[in-house]
DOTI-563121 format. One line per 4 residues: number of its first residue (from 1); for each residue x, y negated, z of N, C-alpha, C. Coordinates in Angstrom, 3 decimals, padded with zeros to 6 digits, m for minus. Layout:
<recs>
NUM> X/Y/Z/X/Y/Z/X/Y/Z | ...
</recs>
This chain:
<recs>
1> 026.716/m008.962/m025.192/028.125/m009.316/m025.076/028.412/m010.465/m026.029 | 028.723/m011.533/m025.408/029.350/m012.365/m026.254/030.301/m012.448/m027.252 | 030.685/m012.823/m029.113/032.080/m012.851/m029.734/032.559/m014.065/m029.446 | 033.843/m013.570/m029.662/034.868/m014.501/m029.223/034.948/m015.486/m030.822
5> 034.022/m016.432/m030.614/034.602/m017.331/m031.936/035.300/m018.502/m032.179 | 035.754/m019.127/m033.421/036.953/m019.745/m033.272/035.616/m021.514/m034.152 | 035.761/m022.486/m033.473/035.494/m023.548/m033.667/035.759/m024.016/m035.230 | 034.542/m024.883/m035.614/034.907/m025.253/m037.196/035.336/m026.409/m037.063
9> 035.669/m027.046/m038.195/036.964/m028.294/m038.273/035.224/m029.318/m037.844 | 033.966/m028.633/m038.086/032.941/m029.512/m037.761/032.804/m030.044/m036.283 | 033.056/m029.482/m035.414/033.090/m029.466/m033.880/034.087/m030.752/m033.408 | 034.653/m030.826/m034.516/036.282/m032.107/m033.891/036.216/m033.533/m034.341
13> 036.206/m034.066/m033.395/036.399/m036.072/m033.967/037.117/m035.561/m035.291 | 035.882/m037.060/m035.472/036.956/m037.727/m036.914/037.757/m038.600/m036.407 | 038.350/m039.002/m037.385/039.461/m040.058/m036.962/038.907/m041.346/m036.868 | 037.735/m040.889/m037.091/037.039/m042.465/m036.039/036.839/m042.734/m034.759
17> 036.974/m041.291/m034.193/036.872/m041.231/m032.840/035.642/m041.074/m032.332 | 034.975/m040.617/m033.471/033.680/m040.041/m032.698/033.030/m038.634/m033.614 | 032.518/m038.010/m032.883/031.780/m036.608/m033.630/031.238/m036.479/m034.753 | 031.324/m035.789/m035.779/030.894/m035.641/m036.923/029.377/m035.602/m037.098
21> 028.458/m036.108/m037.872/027.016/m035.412/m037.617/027.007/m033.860/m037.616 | 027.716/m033.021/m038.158/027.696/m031.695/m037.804/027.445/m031.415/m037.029 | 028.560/m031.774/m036.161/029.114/m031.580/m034.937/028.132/m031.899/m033.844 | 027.460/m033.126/m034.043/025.897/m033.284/m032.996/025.104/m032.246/m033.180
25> 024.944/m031.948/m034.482/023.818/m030.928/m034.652/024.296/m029.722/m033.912 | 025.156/m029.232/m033.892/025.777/m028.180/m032.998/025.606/m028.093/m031.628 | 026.361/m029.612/m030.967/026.056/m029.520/m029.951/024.176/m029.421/m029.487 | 023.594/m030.288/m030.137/022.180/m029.863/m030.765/021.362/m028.739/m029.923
29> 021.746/m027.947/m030.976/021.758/m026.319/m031.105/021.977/m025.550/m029.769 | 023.281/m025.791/m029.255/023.524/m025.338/m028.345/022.781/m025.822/m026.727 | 022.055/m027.312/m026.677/021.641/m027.730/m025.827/019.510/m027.223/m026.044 | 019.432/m026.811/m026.685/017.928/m026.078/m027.081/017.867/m024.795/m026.757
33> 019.175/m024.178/m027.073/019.173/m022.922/m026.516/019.064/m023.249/m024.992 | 019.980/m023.398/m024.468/020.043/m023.388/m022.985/018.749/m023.915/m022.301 | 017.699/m025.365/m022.842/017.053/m025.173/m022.386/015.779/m024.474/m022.350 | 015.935/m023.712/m023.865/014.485/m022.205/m023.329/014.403/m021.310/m023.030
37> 016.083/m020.965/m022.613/016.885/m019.916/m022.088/015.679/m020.036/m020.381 | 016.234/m021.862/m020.436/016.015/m021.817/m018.677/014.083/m022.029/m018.412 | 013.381/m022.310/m019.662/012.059/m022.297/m019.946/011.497/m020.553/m019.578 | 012.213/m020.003/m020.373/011.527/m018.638/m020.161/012.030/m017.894/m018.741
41> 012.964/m018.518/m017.759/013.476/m017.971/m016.931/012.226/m018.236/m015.683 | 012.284/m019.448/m016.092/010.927/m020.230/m015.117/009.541/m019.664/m015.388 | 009.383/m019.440/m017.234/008.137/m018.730/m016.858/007.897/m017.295/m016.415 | 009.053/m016.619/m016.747/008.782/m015.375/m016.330/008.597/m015.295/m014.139
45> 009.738/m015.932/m013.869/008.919/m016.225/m012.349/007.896/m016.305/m012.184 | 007.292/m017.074/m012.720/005.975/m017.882/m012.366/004.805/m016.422/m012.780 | 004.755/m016.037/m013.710/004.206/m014.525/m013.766/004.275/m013.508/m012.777 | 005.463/m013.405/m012.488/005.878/m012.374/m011.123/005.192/m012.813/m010.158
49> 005.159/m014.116/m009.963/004.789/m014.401/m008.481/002.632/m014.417/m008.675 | 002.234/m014.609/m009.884/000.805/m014.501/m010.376/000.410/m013.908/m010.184 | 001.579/m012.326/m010.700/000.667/m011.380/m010.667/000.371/m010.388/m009.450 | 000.955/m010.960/m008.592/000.652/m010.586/m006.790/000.938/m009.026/m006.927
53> 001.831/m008.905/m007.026/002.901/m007.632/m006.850/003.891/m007.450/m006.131 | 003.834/m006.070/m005.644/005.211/m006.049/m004.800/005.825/m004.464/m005.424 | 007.336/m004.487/m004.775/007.659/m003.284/m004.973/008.138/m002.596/m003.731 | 007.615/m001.427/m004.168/007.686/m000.305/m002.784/009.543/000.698/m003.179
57> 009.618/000.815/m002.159/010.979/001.739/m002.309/011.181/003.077/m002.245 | 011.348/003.562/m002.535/010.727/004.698/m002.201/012.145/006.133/m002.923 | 012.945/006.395/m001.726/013.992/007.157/m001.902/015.033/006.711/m003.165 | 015.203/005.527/m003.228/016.406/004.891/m004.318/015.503/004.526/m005.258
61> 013.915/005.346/m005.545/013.121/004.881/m006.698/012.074/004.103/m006.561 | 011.744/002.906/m007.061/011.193/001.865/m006.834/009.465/001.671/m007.889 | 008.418/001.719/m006.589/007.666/001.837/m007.015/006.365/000.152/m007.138 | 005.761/m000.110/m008.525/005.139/m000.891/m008.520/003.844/m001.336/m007.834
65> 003.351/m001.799/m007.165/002.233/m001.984/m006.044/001.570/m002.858/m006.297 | 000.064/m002.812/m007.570/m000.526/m004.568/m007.043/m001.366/m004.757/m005.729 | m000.450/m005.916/m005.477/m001.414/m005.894/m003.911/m002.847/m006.627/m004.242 | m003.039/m007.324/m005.681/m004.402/m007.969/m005.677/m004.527/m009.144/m004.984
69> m005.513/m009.987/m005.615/m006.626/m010.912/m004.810/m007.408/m010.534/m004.513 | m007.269/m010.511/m003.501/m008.924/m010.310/m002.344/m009.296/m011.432/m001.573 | m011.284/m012.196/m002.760/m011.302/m013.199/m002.383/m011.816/m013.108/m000.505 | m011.459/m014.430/000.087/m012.193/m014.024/001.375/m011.098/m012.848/002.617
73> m009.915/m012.676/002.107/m009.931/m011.203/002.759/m008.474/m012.075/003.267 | m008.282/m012.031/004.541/m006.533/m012.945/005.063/m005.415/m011.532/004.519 | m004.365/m011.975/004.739/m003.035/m010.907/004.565/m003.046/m010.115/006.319 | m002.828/m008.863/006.255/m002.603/m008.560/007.664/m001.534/m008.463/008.749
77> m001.591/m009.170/009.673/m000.818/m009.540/010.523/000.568/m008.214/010.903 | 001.897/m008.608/010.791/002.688/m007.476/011.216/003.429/m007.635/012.302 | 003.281/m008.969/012.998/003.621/m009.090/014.719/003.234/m008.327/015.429 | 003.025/m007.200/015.292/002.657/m006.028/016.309/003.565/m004.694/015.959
81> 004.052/m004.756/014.651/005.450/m004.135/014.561/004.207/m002.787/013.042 | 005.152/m002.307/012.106/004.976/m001.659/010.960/003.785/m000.651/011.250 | 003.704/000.277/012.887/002.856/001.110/013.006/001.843/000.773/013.645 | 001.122/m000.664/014.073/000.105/m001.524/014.125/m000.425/m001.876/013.093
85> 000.319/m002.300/011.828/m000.480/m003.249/011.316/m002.628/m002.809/010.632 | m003.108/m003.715/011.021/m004.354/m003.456/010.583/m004.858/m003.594/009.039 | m005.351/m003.205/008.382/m005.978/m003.265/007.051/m007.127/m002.883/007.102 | m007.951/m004.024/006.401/m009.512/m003.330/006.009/m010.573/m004.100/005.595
89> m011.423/m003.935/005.737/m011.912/m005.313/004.897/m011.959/m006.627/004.678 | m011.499/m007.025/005.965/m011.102/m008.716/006.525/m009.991/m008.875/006.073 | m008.650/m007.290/006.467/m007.631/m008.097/006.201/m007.006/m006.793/005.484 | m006.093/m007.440/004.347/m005.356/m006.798/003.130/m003.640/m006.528/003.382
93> m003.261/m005.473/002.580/m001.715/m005.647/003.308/m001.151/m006.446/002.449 | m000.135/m006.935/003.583/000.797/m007.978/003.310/001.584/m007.875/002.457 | 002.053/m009.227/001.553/002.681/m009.173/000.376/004.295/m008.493/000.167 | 004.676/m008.862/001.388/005.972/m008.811/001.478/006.379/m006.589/002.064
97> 004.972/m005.774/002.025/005.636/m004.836/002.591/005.777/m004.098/001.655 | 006.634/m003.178/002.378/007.886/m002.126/001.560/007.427/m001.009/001.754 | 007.653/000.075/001.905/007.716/001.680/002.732/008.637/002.657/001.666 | 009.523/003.573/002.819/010.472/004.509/001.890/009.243/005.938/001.927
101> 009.351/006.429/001.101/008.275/007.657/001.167/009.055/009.066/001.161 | 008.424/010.019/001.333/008.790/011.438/001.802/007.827/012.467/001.373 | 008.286/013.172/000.214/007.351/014.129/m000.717/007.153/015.288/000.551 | 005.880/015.710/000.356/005.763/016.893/001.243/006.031/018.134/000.060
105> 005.779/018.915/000.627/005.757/020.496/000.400/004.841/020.375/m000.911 | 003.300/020.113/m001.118/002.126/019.921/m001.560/002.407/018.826/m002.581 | 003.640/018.176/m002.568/003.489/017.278/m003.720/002.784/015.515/m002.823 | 002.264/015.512/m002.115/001.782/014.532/m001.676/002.489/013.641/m000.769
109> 002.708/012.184/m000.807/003.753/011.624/000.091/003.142/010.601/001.425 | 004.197/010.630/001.955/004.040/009.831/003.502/004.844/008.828/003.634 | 004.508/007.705/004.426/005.596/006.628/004.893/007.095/007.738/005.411 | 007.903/007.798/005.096/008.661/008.757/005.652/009.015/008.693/007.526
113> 008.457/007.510/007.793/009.053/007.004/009.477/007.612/007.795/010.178 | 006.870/008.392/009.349/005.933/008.937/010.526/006.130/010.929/009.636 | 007.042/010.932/008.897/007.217/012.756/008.235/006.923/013.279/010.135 | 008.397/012.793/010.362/008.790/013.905/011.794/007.963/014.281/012.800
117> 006.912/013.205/012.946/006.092/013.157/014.050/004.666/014.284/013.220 | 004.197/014.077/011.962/003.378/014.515/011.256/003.394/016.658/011.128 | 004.933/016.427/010.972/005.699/017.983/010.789/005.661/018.378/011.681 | 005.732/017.654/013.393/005.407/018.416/014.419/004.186/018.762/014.446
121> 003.164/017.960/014.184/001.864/018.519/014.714/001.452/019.537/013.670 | 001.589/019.397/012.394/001.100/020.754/011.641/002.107/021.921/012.497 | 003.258/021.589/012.748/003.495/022.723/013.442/002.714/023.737/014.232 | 002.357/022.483/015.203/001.938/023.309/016.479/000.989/023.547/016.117
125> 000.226/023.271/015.620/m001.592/023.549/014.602/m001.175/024.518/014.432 | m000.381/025.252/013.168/m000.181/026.434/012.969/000.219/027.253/014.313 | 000.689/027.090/014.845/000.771/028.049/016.077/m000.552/028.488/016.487 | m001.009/027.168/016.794/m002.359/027.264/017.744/m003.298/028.488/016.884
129> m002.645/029.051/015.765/m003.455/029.709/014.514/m004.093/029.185/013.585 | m003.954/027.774/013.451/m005.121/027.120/012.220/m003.793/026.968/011.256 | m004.506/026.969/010.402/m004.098/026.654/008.758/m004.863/025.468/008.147 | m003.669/024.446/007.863/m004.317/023.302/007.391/m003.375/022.234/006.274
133> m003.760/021.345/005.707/m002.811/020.819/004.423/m003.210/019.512/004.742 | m002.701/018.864/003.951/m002.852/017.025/003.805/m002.759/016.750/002.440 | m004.754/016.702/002.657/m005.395/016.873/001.129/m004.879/015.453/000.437 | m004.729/014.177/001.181/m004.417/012.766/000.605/m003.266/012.054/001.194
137> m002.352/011.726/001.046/m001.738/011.235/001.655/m001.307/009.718/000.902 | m000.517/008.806/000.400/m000.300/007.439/000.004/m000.709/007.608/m001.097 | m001.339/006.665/m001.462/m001.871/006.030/m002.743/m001.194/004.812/m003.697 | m001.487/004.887/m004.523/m001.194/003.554/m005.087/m002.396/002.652/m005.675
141> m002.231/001.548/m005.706/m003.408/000.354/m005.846/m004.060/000.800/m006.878 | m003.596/001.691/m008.350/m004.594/002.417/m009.368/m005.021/003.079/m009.119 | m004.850/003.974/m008.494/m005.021/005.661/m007.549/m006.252/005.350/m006.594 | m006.541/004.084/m005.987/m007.308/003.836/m004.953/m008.531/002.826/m005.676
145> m008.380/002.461/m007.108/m009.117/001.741/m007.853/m009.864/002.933/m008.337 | m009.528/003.644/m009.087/m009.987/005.255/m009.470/m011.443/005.699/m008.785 | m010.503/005.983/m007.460/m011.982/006.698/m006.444/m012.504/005.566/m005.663 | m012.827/004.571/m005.989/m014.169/003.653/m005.838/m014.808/003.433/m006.946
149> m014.473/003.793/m007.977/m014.948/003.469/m009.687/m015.596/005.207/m009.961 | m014.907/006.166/m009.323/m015.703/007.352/m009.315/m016.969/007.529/m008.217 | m016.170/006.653/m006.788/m017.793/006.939/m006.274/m018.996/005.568/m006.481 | m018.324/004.792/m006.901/m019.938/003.735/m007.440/m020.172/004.218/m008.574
153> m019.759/005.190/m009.472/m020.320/005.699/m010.642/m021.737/006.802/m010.055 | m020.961/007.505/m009.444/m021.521/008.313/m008.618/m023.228/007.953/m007.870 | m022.943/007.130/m007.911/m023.981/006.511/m007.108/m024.764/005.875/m007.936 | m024.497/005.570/m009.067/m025.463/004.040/m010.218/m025.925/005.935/m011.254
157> m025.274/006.874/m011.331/m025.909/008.315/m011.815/m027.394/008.667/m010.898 | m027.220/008.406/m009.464/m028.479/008.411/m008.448/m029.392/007.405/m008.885 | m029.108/006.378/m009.429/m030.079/005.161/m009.661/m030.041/004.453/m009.130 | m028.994/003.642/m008.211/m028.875/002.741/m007.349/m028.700/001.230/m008.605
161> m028.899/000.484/m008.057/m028.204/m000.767/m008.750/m026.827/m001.059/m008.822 | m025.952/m001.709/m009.277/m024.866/m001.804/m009.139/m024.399/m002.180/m007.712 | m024.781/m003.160/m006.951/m025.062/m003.797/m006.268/m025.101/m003.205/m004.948 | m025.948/m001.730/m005.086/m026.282/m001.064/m003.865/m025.019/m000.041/m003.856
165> m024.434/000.319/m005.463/m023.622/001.208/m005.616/m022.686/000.799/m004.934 | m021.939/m000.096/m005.203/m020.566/m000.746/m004.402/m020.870/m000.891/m003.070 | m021.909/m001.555/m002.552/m021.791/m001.692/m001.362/m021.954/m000.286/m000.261 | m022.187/001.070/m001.059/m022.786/002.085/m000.293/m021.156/002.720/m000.901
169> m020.398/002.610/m001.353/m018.964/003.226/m001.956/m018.231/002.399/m001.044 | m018.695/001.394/m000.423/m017.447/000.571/000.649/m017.619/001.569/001.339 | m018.738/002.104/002.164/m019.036/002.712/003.361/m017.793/003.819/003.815 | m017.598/004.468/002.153/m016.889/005.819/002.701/m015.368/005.694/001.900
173> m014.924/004.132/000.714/m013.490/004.127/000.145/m013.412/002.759/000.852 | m012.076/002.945/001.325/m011.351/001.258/001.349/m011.124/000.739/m000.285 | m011.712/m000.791/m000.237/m011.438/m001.754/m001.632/m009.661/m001.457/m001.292 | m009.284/m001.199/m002.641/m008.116/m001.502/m002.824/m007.185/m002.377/m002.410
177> m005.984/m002.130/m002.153/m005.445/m003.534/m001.022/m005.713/m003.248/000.096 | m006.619/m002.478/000.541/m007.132/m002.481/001.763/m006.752/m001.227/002.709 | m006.328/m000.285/001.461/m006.510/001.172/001.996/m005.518/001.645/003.145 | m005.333/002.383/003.857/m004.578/002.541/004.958/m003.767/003.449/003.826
181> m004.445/004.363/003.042/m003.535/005.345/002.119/m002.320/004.725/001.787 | m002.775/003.090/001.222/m001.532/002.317/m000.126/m000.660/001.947/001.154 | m000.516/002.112/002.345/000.604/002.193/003.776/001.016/003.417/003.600 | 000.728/004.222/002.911/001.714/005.274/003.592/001.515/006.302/005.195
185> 000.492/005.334/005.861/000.634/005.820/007.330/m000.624/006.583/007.454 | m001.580/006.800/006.641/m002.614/007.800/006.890/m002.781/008.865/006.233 | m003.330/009.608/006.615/m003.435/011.152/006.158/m004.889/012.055/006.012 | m005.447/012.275/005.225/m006.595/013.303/005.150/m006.203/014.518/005.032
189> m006.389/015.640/006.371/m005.855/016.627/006.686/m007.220/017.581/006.231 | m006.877/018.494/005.698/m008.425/019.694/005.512/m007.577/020.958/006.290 | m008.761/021.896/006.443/m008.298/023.219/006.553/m008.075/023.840/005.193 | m007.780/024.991/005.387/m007.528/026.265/004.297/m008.592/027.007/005.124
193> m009.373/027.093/004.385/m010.553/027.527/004.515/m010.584/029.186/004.187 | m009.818/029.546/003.864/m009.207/031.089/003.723/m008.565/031.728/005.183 | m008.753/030.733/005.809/m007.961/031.096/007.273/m008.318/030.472/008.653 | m008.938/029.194/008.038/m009.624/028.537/009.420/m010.655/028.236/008.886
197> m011.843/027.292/009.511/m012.425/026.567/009.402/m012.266/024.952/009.190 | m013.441/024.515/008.909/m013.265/022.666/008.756/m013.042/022.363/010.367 | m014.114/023.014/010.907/m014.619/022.402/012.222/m013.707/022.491/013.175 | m012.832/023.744/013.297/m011.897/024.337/014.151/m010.440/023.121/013.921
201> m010.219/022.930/012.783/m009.076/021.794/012.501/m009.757/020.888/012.818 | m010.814/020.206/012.203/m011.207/018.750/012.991/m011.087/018.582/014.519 | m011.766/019.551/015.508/m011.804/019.814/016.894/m010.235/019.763/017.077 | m009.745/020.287/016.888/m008.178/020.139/016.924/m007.349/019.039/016.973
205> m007.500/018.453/016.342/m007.307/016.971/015.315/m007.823/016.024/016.533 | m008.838/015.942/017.109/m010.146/015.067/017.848/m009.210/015.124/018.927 | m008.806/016.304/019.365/m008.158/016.764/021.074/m006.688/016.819/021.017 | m005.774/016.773/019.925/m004.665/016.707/020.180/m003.700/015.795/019.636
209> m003.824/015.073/018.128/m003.304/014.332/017.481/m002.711/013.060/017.923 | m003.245/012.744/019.348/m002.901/011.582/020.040/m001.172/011.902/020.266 | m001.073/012.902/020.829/m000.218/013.481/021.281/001.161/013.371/020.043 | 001.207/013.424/019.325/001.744/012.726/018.140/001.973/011.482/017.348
213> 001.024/010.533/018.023/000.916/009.371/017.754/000.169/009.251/016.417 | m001.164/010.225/016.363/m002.277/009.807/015.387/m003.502/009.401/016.273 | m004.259/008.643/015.542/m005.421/008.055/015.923/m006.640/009.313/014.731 | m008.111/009.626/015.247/m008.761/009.508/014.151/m009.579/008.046/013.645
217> m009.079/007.480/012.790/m009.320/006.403/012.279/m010.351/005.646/012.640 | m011.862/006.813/011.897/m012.731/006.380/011.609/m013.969/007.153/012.214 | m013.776/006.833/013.675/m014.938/007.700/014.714/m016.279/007.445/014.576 | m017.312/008.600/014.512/m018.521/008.132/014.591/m018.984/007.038/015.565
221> m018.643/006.883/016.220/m019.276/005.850/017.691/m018.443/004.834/017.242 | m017.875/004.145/016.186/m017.103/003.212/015.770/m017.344/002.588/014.755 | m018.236/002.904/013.935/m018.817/002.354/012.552/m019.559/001.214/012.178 | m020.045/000.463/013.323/m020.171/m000.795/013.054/m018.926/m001.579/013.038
225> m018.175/m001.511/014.145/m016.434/m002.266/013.775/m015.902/m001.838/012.746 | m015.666/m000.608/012.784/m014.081/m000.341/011.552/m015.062/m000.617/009.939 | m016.471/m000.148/009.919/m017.344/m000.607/008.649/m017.122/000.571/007.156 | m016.865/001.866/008.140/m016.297/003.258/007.485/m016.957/003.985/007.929
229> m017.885/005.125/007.554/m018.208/005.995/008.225/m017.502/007.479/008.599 | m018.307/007.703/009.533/m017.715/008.738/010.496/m016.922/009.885/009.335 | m015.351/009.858/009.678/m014.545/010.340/008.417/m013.957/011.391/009.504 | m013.621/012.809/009.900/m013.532/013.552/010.811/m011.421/013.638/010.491
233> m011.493/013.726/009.189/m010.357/014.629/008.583/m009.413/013.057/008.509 | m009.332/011.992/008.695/m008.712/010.787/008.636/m007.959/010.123/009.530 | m006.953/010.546/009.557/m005.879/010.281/010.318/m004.958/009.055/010.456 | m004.523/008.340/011.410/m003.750/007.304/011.023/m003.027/007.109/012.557
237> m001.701/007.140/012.034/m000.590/006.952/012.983/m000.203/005.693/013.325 | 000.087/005.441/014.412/000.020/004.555/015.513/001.120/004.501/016.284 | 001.785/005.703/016.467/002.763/005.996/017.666/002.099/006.346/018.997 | 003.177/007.004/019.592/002.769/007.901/020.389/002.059/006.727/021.871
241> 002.824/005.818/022.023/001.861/005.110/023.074/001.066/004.470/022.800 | 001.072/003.965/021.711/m000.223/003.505/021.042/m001.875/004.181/021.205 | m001.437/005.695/020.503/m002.043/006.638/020.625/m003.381/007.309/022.075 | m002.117/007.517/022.782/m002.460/007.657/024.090/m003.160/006.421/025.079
245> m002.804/005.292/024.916/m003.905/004.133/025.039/m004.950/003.926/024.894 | m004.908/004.001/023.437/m006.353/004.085/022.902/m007.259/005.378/022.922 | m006.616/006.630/023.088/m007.293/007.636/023.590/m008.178/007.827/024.652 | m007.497/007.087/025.952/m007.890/006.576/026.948/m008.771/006.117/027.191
249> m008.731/004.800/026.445/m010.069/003.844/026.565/m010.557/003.574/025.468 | m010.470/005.249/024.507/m011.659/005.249/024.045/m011.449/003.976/022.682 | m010.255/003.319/022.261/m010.297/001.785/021.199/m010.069/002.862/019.816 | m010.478/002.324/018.730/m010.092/002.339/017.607/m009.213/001.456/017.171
253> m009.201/001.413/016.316/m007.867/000.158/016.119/m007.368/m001.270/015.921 | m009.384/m001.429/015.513/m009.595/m003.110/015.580/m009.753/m003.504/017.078 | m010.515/m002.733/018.022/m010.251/m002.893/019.537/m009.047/m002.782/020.125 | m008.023/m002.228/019.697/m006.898/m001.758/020.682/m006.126/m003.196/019.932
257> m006.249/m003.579/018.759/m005.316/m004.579/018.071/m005.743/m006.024/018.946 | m006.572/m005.972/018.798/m007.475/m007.229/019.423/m006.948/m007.390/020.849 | m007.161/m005.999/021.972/m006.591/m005.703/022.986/m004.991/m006.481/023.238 | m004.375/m005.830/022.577/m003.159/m006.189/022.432/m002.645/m007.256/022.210
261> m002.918/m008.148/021.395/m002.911/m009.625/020.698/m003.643/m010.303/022.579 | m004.123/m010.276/023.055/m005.212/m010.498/024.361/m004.446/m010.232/025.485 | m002.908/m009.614/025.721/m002.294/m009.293/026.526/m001.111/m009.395/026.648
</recs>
């Protein structure tokens, strides 16, 4: 808050009709301030925009996201509308996205624009008699740095080289930036194994999830394209005609995107 102060007899012509040396020095003063006022305004931009960050929204509370440099890797295209967009190793999400999120039951959150569609199908799962949770749901860019730094550890403990470690930890984590998790729109569903099986929810999952507008991501018969291996429990929503399209003929999501862009 600014005080209200009252000018010294230094600030006022002399009766020569021109400013006192004080009085320059003042004005001085006051023209140095303003310009590192407007120095640090500029550099602090210039940081923000460096440090390739965005912020996510997330129910009134606003969450920090580095989206990273990823050398080699384009931004991913969102002309196909929020429940298209592709991410993965070629391409990284885009700088500019947002998502509002939606705590589940479990503590774990979702893009909130796919809760309703998600809440139906555990529904009917539970009907069908299975018991099942959503062991992972959104990540954040530290959260997803974590478990690639735990599984190339993992792997250089086996004796791999560094080298072999990372590249055999791409196989089964998205590089950061990359992850379908840091969207919001995918899901790793397990059973409760106190009540169902793995296999009985996966089979489940395989034969009905379309129907909801999930894809399974990362199909065995798909692992040279998507460059993930066969992930059973990995879910990723699409929408419901989306879904059913690619069910059809059989696309994952770099085929059905490609498809689409082609038509």
């Amino acid at each position: 808050m600014e005080r209200c102060v009252q000018r010294s007899g230094y600030g006022q012509r002399s009766r020569y009709g021109q400013r006192s040396r004080y009085g320059q020095r003042s004005r001085y003063r006051h023209m140095y301030k303003d310009v590192s006022k407007m120095v640090c305004r500029i550099a602090l931009s210039v940081v923000i925009i460096i440090s390739g960050s965005m912020i996510l929204k997330t129910g009134g509370t606003f969450l920090r996201q580095n989206t990273g440099f990823l050398t080699g890797t384009e931004r991913a295209d969102t002309s196909l509308g929020w429940n298209l967009i592709l991410v993965n190793k070629d391409y990284a999400i885009p700088g500019h996205y947002e998502l509002e999120l939606t705590q589940l039951s479990n503590g774990k959150e979702v893009d909130s624009r796919i809760y309703p569609a998600l809440q139906e199908m555990f529904d009917d799962a539970r009907m069908s008699g299975l018991q099942l949770y959503v062991r992972e749901g959104y990540r954040t860019w530290e959260e997803q740095q974590a478990i690639m730094e735990e599984r190339i550890a993992e792997y250089l403990a086996q004796g791999y080289s560094k080298q072999e470690a990372k590249k055999m930890a791409e196989g089964y984590v998205s590089i950061p930036g990359t992850s379908e998790h840091q969207l919001g729109l995918a899901v790793d569903v397990n059973a409760d194994t106190s009540a169902s099986s793995s296999d009985e929810v996966y089979a489940w999952l395989d034969a009905n999830a379309y129907r909801y507008g999930f894809i399974k991501r990362y199909p065995s018969d798909k692992t040279e394209i998507t460059g993930v291996n066969h992930e059973p429990w990995h879910y990723r929503y699409v929408g419901r005609e989306a879904a059913e399209e690619m069910k059809e003929n059989n696309f994952c999501l770099e085929e059905y995107v490609e498809w689409k862009e082609s038509h």
